[in-house]
HTML snippet that shows the backbone in 3Dmol.js (N, CA, C, O; Angstrom):
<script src="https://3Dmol.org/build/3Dmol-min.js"></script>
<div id="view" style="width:600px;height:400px;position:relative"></div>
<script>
const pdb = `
ATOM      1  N   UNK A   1      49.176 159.021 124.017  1.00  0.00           N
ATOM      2  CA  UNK A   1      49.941 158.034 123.301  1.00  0.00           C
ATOM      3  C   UNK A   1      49.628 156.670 123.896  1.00  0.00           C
ATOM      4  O   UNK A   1      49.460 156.623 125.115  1.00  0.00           O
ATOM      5  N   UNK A   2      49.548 155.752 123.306  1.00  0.00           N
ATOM      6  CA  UNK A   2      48.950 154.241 123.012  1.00  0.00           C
ATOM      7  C   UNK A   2      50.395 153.406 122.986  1.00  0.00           C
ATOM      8  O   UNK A   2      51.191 153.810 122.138  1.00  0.00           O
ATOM      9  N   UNK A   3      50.694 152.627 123.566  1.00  0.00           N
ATOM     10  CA  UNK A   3      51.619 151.720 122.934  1.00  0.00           C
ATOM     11  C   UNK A   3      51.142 149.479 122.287  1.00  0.00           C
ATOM     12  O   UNK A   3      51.203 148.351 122.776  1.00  0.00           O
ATOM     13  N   UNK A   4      51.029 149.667 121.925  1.00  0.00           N
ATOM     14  CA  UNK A   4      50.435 148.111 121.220  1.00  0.00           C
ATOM     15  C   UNK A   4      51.907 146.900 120.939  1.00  0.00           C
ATOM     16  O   UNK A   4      53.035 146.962 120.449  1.00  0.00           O
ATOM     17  N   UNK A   5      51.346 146.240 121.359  1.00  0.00           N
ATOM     18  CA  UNK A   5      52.533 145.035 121.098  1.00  0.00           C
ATOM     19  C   UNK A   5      51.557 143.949 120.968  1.00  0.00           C
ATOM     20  O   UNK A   5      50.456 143.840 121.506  1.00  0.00           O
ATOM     21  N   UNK A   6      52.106 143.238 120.231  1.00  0.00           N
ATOM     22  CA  UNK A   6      51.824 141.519 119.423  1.00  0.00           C
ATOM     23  C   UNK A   6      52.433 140.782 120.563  1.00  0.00           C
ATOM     24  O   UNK A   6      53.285 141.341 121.254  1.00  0.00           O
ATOM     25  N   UNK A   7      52.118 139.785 120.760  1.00  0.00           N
ATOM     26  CA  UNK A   7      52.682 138.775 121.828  1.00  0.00           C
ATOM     27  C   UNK A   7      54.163 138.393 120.943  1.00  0.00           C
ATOM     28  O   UNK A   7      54.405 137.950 119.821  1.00  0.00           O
ATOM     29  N   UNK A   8      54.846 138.763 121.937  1.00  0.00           N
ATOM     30  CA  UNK A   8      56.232 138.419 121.485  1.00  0.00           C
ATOM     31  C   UNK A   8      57.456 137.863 122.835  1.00  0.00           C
ATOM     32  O   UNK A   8      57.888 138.454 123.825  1.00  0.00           O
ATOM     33  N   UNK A   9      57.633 136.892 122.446  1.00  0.00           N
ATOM     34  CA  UNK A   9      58.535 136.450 123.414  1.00  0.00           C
ATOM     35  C   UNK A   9      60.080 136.231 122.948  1.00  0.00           C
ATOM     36  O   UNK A   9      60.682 135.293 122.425  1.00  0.00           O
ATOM     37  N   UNK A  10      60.552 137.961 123.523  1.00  0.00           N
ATOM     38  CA  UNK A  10      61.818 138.082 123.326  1.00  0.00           C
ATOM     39  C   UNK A  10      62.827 137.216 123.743  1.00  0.00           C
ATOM     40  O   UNK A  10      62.875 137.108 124.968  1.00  0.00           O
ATOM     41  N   UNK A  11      63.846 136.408 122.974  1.00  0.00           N
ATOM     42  CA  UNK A  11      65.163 136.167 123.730  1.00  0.00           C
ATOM     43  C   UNK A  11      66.137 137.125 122.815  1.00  0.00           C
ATOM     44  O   UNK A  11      65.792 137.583 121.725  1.00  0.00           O
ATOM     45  N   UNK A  12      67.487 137.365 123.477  1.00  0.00           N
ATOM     46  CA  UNK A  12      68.338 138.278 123.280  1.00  0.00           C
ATOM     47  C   UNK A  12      68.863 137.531 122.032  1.00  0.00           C
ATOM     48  O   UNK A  12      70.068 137.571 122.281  1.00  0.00           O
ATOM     49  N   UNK A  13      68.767 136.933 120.958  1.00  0.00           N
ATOM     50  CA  UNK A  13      68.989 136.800 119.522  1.00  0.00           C
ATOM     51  C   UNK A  13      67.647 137.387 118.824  1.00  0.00           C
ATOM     52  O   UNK A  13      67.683 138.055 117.790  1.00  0.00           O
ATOM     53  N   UNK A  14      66.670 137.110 119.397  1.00  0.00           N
ATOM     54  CA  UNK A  14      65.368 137.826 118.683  1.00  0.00           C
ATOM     55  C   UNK A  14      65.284 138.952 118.306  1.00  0.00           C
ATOM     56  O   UNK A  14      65.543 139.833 119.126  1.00  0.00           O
ATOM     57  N   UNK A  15      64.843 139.375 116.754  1.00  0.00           N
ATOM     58  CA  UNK A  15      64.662 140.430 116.500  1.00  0.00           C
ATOM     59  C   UNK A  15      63.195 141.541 116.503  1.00  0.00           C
ATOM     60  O   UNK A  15      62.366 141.220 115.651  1.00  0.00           O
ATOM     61  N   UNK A  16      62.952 142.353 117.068  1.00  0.00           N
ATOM     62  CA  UNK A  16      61.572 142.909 117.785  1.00  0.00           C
ATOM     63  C   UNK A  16      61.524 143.805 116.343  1.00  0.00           C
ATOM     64  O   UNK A  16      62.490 144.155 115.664  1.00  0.00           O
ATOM     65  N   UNK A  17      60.341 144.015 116.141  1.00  0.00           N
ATOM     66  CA  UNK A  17      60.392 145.173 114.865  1.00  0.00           C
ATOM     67  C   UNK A  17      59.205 146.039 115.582  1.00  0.00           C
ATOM     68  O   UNK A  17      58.404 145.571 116.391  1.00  0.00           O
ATOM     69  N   UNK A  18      59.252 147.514 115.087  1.00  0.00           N
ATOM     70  CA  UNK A  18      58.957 148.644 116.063  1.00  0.00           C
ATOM     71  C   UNK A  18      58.266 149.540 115.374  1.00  0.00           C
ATOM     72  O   UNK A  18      58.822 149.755 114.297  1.00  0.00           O
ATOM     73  N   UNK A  19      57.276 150.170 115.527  1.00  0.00           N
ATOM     74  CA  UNK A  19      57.509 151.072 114.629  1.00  0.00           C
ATOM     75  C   UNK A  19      57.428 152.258 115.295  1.00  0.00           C
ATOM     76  O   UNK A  19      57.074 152.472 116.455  1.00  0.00           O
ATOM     77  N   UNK A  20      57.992 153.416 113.974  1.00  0.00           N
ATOM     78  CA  UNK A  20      58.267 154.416 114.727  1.00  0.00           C
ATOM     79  C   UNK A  20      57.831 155.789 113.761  1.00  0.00           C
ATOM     80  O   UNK A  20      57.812 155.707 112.533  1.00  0.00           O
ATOM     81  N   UNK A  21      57.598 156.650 114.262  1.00  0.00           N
ATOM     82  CA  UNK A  21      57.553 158.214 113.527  1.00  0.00           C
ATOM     83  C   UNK A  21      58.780 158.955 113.359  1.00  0.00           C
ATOM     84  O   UNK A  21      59.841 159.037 113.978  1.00  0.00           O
ATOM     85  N   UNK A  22      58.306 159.447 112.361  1.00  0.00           N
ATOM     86  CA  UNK A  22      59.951 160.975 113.029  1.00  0.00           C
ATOM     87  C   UNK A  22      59.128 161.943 113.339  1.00  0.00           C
ATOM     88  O   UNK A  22      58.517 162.597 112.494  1.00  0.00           O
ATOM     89  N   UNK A  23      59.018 162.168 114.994  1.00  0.00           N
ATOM     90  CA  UNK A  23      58.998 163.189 115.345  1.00  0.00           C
ATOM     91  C   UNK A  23      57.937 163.091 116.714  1.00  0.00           C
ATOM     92  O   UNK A  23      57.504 161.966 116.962  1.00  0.00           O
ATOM     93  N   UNK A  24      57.669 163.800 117.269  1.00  0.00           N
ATOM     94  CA  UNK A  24      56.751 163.722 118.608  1.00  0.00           C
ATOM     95  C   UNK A  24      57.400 162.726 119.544  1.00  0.00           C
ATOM     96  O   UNK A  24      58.490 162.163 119.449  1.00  0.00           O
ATOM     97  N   UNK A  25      56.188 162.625 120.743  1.00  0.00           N
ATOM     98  CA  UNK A  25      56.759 161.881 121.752  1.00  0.00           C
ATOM     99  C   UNK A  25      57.504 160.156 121.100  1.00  0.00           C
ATOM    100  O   UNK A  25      58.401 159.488 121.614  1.00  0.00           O
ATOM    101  N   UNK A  26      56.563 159.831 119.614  1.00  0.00           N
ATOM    102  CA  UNK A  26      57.652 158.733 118.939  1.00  0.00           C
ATOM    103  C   UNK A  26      58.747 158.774 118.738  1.00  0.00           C
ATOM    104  O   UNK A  26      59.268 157.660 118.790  1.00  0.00           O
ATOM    105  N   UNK A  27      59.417 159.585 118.512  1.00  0.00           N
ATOM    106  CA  UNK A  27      60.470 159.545 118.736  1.00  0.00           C
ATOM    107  C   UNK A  27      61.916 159.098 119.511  1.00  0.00           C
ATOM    108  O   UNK A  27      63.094 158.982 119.175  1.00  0.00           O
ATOM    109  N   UNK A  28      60.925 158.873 121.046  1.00  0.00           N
ATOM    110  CA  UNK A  28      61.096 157.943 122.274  1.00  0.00           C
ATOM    111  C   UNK A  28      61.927 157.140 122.092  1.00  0.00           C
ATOM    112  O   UNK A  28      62.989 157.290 122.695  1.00  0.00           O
ATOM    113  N   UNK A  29      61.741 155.883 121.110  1.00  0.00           N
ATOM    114  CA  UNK A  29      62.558 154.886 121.006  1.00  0.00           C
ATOM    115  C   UNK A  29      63.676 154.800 120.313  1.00  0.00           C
ATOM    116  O   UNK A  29      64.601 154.093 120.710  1.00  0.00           O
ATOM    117  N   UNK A  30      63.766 155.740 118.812  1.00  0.00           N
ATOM    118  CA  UNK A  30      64.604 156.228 118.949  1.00  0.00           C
ATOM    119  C   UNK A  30      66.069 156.334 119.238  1.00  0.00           C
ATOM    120  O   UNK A  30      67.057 155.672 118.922  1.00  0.00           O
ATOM    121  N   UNK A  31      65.808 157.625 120.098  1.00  0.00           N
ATOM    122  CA  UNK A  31      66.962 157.948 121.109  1.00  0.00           C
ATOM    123  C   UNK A  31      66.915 156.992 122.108  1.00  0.00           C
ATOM    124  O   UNK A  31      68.043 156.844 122.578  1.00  0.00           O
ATOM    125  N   UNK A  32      66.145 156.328 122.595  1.00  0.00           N
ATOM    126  CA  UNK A  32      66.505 155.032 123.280  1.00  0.00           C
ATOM    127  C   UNK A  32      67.799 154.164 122.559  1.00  0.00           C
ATOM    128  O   UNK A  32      68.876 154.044 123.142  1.00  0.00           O
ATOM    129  N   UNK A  33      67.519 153.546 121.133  1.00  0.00           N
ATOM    130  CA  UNK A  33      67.916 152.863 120.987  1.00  0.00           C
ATOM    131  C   UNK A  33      69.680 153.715 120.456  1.00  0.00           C
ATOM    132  O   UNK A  33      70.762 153.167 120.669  1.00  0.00           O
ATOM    133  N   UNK A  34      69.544 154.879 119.876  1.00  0.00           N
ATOM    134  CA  UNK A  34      70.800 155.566 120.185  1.00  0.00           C
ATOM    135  C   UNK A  34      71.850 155.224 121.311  1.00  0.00           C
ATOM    136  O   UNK A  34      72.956 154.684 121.317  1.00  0.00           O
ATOM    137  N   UNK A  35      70.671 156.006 122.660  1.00  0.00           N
ATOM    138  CA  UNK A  35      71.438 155.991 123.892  1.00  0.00           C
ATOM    139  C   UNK A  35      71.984 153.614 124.505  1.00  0.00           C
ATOM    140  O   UNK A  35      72.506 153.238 125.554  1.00  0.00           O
ATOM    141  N   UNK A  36      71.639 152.958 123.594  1.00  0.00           N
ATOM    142  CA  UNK A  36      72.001 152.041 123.774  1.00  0.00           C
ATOM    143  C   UNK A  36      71.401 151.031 124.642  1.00  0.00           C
ATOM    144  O   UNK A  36      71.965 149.953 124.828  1.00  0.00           O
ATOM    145  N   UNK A  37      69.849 151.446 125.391  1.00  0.00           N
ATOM    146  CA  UNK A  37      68.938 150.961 126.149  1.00  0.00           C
ATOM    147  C   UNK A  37      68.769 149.583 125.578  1.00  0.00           C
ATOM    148  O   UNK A  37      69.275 148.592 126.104  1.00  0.00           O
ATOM    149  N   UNK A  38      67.834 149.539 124.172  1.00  0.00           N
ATOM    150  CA  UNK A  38      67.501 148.147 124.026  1.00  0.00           C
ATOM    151  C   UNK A  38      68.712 147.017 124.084  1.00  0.00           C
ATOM    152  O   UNK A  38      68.314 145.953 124.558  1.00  0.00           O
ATOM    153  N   UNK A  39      70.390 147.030 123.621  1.00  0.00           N
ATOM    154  CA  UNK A  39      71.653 146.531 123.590  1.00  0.00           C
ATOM    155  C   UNK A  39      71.670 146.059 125.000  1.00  0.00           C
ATOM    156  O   UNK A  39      72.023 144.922 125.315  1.00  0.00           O
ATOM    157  N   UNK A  40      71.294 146.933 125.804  1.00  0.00           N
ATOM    158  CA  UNK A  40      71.798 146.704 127.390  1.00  0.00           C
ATOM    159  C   UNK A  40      70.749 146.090 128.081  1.00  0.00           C
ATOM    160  O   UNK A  40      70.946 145.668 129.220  1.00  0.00           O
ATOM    161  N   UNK A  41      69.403 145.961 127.410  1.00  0.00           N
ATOM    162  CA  UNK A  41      68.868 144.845 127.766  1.00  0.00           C
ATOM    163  C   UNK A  41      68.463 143.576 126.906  1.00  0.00           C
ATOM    164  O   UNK A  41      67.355 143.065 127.066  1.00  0.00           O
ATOM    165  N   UNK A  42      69.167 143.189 126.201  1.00  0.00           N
ATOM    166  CA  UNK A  42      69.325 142.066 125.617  1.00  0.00           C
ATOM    167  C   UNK A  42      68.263 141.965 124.218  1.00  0.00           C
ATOM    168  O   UNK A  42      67.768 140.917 123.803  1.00  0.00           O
ATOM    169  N   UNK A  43      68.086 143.188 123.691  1.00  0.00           N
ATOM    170  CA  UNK A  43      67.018 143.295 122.659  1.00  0.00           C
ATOM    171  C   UNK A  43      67.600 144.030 121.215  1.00  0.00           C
ATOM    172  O   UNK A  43      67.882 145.223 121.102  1.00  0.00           O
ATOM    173  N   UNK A  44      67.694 143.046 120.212  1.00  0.00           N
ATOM    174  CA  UNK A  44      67.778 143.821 119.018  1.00  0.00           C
ATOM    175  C   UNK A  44      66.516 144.277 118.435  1.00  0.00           C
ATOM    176  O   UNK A  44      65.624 143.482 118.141  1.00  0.00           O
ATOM    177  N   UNK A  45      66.428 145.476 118.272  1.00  0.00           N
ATOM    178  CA  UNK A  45      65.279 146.265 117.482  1.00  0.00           C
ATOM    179  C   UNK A  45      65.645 146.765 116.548  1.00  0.00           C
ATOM    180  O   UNK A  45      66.637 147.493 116.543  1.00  0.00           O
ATOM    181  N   UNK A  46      64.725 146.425 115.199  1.00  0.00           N
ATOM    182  CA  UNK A  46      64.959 147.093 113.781  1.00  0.00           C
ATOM    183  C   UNK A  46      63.397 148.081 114.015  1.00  0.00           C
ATOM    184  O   UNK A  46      62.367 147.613 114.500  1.00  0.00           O
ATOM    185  N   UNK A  47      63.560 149.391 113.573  1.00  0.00           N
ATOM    186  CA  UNK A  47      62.723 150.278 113.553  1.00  0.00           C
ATOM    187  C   UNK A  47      62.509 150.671 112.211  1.00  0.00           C
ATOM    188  O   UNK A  47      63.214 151.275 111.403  1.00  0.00           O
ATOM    189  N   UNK A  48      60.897 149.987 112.141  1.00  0.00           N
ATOM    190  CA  UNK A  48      60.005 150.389 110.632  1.00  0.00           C
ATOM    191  C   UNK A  48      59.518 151.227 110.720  1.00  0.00           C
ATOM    192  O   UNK A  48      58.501 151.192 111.413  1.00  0.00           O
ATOM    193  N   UNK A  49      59.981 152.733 109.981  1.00  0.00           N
ATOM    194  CA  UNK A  49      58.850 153.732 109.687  1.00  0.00           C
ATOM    195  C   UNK A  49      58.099 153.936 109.139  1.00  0.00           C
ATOM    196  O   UNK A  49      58.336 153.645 107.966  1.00  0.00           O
ATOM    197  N   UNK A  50      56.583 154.573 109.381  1.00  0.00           N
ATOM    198  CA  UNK A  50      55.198 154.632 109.334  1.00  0.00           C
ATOM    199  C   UNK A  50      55.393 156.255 108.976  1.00  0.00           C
ATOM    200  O   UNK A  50      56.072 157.210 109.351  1.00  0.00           O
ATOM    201  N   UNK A  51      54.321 155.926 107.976  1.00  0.00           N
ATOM    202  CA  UNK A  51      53.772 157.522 107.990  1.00  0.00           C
ATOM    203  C   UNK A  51      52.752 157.980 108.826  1.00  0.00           C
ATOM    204  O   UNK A  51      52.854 159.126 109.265  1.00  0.00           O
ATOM    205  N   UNK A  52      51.737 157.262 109.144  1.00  0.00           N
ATOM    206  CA  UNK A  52      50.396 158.122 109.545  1.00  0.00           C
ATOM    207  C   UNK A  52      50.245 156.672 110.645  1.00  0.00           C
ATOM    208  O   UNK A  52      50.727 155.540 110.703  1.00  0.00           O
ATOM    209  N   UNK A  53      49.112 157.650 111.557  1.00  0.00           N
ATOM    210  CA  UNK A  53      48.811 156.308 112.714  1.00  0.00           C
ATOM    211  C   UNK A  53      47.365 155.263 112.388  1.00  0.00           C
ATOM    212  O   UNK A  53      46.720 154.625 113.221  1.00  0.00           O
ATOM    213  N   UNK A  54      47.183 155.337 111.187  1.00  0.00           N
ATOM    214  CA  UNK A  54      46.223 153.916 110.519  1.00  0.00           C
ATOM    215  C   UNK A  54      47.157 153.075 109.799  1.00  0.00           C
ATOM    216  O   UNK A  54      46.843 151.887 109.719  1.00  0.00           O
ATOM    217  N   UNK A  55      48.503 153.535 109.128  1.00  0.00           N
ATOM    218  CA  UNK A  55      49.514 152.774 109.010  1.00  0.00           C
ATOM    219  C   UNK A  55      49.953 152.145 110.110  1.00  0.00           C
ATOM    220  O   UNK A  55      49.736 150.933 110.077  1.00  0.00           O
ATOM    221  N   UNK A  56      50.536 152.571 111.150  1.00  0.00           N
ATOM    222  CA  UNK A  56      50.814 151.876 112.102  1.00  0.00           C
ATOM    223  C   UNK A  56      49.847 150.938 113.208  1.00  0.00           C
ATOM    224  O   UNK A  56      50.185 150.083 114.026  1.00  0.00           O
ATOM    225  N   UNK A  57      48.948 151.313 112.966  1.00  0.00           N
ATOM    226  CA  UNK A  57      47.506 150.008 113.553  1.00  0.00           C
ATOM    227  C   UNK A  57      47.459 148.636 112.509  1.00  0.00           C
ATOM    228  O   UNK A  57      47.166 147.503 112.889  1.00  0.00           O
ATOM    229  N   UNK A  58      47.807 149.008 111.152  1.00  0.00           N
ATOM    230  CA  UNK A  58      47.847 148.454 110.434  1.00  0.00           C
ATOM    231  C   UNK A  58      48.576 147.389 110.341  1.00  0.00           C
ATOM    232  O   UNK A  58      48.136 146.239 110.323  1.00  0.00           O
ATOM    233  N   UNK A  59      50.150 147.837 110.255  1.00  0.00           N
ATOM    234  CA  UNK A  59      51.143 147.290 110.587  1.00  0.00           C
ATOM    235  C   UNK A  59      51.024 146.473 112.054  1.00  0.00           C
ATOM    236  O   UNK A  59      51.470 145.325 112.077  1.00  0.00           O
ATOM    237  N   UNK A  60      50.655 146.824 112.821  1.00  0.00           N
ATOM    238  CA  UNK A  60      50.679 146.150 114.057  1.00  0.00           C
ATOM    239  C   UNK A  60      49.323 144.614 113.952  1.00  0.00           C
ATOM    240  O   UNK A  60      49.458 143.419 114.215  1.00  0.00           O
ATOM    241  N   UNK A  61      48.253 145.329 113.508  1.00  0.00           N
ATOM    242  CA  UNK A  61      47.724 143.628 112.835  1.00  0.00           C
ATOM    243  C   UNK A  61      48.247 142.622 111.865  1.00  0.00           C
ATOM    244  O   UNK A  61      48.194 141.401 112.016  1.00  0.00           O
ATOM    245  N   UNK A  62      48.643 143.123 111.077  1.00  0.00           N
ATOM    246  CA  UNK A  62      49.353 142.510 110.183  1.00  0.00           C
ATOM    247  C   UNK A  62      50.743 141.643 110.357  1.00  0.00           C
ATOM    248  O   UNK A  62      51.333 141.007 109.483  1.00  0.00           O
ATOM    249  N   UNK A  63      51.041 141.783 111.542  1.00  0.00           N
ATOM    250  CA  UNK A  63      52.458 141.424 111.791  1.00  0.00           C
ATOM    251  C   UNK A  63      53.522 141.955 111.470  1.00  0.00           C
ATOM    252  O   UNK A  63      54.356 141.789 112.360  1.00  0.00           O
ATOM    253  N   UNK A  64      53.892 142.504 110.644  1.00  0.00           N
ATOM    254  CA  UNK A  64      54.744 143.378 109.964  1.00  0.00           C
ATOM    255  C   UNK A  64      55.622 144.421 111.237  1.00  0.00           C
ATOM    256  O   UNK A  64      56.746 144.860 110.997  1.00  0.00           O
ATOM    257  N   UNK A  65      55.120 144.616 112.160  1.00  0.00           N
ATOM    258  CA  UNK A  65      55.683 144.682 113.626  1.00  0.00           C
ATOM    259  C   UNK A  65      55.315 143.899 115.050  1.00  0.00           C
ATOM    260  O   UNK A  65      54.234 143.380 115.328  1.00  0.00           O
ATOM    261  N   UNK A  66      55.973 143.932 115.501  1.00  0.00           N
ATOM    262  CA  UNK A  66      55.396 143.442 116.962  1.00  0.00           C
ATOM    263  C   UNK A  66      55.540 144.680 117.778  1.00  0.00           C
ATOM    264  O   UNK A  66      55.361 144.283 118.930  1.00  0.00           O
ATOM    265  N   UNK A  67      55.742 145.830 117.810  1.00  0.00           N
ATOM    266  CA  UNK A  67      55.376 147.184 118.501  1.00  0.00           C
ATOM    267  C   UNK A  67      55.582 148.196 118.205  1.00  0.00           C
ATOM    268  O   UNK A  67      56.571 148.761 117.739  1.00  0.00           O
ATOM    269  N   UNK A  68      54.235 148.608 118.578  1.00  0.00           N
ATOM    270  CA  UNK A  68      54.065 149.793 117.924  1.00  0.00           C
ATOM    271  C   UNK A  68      53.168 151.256 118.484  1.00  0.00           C
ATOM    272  O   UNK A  68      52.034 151.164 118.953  1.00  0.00           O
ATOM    273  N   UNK A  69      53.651 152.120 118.386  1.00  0.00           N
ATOM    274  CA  UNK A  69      53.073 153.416 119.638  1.00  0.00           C
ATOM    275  C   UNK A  69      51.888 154.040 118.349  1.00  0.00           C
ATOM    276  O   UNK A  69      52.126 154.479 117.223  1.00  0.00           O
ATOM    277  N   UNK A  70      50.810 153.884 118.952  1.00  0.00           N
ATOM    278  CA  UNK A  70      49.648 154.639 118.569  1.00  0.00           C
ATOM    279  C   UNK A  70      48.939 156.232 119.529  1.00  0.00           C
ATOM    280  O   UNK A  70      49.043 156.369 120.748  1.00  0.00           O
ATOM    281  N   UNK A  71      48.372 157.083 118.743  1.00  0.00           N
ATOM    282  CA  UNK A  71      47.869 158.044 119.180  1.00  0.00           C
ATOM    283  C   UNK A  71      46.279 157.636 119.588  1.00  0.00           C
ATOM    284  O   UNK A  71      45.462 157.252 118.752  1.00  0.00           O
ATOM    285  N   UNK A  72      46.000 157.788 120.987  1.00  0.00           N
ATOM    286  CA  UNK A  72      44.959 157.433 121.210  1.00  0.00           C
ATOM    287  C   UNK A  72      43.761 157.297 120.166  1.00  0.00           C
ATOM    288  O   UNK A  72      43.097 156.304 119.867  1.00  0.00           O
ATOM    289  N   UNK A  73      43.689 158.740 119.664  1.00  0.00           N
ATOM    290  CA  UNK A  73      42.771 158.397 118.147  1.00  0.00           C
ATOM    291  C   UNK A  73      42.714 157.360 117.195  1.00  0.00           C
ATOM    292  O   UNK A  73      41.823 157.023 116.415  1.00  0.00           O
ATOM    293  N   UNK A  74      44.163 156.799 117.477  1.00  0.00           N
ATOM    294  CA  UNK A  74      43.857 155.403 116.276  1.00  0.00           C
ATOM    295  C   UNK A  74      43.982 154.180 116.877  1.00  0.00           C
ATOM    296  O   UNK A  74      44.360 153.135 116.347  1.00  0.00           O
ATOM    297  N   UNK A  75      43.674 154.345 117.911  1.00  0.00           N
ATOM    298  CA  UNK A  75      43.027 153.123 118.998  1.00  0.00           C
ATOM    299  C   UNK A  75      41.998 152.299 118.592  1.00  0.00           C
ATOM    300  O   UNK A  75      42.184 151.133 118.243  1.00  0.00           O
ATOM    301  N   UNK A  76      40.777 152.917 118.622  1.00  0.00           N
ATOM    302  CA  UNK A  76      39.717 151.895 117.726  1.00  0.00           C
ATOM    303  C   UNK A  76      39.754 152.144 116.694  1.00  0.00           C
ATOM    304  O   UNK A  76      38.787 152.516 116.030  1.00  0.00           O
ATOM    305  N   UNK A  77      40.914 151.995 116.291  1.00  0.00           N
ATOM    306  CA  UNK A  77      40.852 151.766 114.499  1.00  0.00           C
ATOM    307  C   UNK A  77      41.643 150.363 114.880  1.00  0.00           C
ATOM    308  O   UNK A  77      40.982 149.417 114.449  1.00  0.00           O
ATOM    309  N   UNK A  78      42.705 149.979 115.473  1.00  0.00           N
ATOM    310  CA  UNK A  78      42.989 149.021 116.296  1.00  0.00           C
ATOM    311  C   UNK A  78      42.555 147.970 116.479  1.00  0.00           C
ATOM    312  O   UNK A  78      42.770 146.896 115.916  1.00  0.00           O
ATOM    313  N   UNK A  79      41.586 148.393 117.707  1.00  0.00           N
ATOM    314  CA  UNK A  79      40.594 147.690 117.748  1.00  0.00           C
ATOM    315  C   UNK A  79      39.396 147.036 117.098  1.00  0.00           C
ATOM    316  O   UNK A  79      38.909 145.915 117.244  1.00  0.00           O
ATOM    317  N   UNK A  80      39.074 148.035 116.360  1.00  0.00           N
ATOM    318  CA  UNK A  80      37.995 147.340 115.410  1.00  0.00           C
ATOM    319  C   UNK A  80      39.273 146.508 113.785  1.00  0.00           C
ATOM    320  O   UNK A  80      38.618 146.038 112.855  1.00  0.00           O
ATOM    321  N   UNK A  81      40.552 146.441 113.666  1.00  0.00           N
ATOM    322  CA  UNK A  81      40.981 145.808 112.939  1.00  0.00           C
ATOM    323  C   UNK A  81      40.969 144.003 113.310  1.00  0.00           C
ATOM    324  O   UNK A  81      40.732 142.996 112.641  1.00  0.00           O
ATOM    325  N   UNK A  82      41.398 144.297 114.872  1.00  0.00           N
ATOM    326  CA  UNK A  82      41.196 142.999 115.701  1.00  0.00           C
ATOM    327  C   UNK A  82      39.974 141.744 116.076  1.00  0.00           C
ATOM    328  O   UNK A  82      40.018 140.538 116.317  1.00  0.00           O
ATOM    329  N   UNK A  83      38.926 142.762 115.971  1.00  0.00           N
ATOM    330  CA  UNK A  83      38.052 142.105 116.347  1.00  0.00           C
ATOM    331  C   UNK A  83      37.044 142.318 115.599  1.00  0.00           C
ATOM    332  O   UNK A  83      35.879 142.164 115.964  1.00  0.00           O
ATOM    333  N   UNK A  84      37.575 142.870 113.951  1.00  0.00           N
ATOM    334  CA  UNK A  84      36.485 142.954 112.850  1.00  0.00           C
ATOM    335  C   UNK A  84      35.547 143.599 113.417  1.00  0.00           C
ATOM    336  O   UNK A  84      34.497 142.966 113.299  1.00  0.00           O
ATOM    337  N   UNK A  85      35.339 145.094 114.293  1.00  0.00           N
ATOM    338  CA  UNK A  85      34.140 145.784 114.440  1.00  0.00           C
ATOM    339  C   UNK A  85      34.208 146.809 113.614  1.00  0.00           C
ATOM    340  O   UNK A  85      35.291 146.690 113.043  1.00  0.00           O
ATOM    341  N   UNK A  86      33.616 147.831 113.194  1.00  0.00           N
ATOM    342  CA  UNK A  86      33.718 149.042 113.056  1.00  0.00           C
ATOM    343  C   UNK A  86      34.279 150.108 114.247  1.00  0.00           C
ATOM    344  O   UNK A  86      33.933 150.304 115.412  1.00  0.00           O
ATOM    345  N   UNK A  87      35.198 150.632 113.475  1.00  0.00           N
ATOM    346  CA  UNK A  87      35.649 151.539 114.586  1.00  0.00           C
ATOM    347  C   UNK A  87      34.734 152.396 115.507  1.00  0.00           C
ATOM    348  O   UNK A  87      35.365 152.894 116.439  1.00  0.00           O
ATOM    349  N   UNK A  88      33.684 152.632 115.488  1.00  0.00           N
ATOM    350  CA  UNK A  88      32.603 153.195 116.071  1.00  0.00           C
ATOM    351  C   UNK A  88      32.051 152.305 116.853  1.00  0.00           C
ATOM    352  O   UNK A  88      31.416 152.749 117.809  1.00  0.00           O
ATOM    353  N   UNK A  89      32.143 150.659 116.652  1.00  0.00           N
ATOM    354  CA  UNK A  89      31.472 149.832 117.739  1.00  0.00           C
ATOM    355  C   UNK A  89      32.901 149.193 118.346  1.00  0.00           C
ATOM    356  O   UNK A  89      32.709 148.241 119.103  1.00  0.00           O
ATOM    357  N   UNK A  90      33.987 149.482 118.182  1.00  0.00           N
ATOM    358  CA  UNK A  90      34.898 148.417 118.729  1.00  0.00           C
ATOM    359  C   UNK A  90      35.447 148.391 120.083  1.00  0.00           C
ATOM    360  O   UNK A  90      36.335 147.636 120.479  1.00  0.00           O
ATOM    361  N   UNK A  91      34.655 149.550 120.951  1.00  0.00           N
ATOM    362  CA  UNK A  91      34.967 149.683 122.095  1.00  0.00           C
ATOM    363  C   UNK A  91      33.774 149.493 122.894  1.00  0.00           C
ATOM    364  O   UNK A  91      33.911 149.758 124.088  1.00  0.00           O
ATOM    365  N   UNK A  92      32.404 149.012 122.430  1.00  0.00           N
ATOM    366  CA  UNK A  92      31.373 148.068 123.313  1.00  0.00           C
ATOM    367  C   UNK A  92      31.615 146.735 123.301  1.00  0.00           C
ATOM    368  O   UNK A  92      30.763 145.988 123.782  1.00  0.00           O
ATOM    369  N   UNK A  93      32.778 146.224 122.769  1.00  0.00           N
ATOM    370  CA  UNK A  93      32.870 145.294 123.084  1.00  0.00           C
ATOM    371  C   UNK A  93      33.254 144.443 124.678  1.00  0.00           C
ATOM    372  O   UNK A  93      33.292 143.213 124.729  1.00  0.00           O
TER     373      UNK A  93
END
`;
const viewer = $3Dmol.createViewer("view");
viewer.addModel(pdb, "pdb");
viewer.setStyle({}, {cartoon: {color: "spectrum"}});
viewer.zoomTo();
viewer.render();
</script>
């Protein structure tokens, strides 16, 4: 598991957008935000769900989140969204 974030400079009125799966280790945040973690550190998070993890690489270029947990596999898909390579060259860079 991958986690990706957009430069974001939280203050405790800021809203972080996340994305998330149902199910697997994504799930993480979650029950984080259940158990009241992000509240207790000064972070409102709205959690956008994704279906698949090229949606969520997606979403994470696009802005549409500022974090977001990827499966290593859709790493250089990521990467090559960022830096316009092909996913097959985006890690000689």
């Amino acid at each position: 598991m991958a986690l990706g974030a957009a430069a974001v400079d939280a203050q405790a009125t800021d809203l972080v957008k996340m994305q998330v799966y149902q199910g697997g280790p994504q799930i993480l945040p979650l029950i984080a935000g259940k158990q009241g973690f992000f509240g207790k550190n000064d972070l409102q998070v709205e959690f956008v769900p994704v279906a698949t993890g090229p949606q969520a690489a997606n979403a994470l270029v696009s802005g549409s989140v500022e974090v977001g947990i990827l499966a290593p596999a859709n790493v250089p898909r990521y990467w090559s969204l960022t830096c316009g390579l092909p996913p097959s060259e985006a890690f000689s860079v």
